[in-house]
C-alpha positions in Angstrom: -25.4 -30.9 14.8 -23.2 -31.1 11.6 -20.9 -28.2 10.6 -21.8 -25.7 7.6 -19.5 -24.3 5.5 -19.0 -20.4 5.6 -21.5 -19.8 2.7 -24.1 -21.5 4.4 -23.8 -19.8 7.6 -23.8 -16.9 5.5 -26.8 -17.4 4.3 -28.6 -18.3 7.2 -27.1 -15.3 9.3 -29.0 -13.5 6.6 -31.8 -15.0 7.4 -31.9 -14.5 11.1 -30.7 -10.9 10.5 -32.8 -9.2 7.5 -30.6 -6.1 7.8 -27.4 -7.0 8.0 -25.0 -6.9 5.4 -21.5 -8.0 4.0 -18.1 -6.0 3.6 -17.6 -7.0 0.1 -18.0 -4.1 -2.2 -19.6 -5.1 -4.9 -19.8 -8.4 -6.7 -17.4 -11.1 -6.1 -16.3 -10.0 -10.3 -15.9 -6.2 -9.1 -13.7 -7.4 -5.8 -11.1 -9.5 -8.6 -11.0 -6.3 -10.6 -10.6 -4.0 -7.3 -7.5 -6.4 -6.2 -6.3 -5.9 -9.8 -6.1 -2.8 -10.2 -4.5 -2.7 -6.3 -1.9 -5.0 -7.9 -1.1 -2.8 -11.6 -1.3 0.7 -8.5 0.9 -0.7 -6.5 3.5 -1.4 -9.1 3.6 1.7 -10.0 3.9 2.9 -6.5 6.9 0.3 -6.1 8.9 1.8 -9.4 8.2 5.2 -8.4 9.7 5.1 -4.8 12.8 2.5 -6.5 13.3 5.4 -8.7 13.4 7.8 -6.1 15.6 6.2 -4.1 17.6 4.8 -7.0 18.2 9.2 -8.1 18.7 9.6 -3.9 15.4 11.7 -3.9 14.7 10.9 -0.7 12.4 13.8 0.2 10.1 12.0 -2.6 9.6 8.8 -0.7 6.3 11.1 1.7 5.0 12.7 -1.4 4.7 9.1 -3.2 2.7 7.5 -0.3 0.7 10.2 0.2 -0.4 9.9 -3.4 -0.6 6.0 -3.4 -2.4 5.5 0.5 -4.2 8.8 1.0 -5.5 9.4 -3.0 -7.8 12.5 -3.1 -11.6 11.3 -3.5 -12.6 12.9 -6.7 -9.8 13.3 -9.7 -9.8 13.8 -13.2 -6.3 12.7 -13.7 -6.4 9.1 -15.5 -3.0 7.8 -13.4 -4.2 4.4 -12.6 -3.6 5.0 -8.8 -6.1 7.8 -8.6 -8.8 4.9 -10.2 -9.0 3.6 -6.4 -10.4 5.3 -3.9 -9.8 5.6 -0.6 -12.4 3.4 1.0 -11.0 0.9 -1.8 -7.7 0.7 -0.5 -8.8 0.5 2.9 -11.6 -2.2 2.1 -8.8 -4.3 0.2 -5.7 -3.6 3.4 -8.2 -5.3 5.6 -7.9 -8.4 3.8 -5.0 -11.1 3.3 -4.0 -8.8 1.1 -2.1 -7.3 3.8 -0.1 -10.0 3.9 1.3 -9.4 1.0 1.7 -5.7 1.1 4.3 -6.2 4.3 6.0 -8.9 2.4 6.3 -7.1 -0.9 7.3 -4.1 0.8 9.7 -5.8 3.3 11.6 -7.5 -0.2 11.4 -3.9 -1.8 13.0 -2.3 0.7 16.1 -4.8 1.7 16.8 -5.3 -2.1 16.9 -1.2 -2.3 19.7 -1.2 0.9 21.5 -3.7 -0.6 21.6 -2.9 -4.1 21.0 0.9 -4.3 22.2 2.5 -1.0 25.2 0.2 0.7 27.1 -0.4 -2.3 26.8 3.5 -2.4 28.1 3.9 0.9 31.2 2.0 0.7 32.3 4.7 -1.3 33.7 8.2 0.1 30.3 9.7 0.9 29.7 13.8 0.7 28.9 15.1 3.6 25.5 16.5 2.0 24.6 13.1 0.8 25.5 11.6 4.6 23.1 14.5 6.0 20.3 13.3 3.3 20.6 10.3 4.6 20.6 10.9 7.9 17.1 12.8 7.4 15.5 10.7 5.8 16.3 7.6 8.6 15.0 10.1 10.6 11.9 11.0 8.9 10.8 7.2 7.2 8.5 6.3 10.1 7.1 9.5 10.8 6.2 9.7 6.6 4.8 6.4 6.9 2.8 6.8 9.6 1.2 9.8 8.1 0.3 8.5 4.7 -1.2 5.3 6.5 -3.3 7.4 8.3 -7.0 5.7 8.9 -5.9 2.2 8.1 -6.1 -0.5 10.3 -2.7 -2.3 11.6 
């Protein structure tokens, strides 16, 4: 026996089983444009939460993932992010594409501590502001578990 390379199996999986079909949602053209527009959403995502964070609108952070990971299914706004559905950003988070969520987000977030919120807090600190962010330690993982919500991890 000689190996086959994964379109061959493919194809002969197929073959054996008439019924079965593939994850990919569409075209192997209509997946590129899907990851596209995942990459031109998720920017936006990315400035709005810096921005956020950058006016100390912390309370903000939940109400921008919910928009970006849990995007209602019908919408006749035209913000880019609303163009993916659901299922779209779930098909496209099972992929390697993951992989590069965690690491974006992982340089997204250490570059906001270090340049937006400890440079801030070697400053005399309100005591409003401190209690801000002492919430909103508090709340982060509970707010990101909830927009994630249905996605694999």
């Amino acid at each position: 026996m000689e190996p086959v390379n994964a379109a061959s199996f493919g194809k002969l999986i197929r073959s054996v089983f008439v019924g079965l079909r593939t994850r990919r949602l569409g075209t192997r053209d209509e997946s590129q444009k899907r990851s596209n527009l995942f990459f031109k959403s998720y920017r936006i995502h990315f400035d709005k939460i810096i921005n956020a964070l950058s006016e100390l609108s912390f309370q903000e952070v939940e109400n921008i993932w919910l928009s970006f990971w849990q995007p209602p299914n019908t919408s006749i706004d035209n913000d880019i992010e609303q163009q993916l559905s659901l299922q779209s950003l779930r098909e496209i988070t099972k992929t390697e594409m993951s992989n590069w969520i965690a690491q974006t987000d992982y340089t997204m977030y250490n570059s906001i501590l270090s340049t937006l919120l400890l440079p801030n807090l070697l400053k005399p600190i309100p005591q409003i502001l401190t209690q801000q962010i002492r919430n909103f330690a508090k709340c982060i993982n509970k707010w990101m578990i909830n927009a994630l919500q249905g996605y694999s991890g």
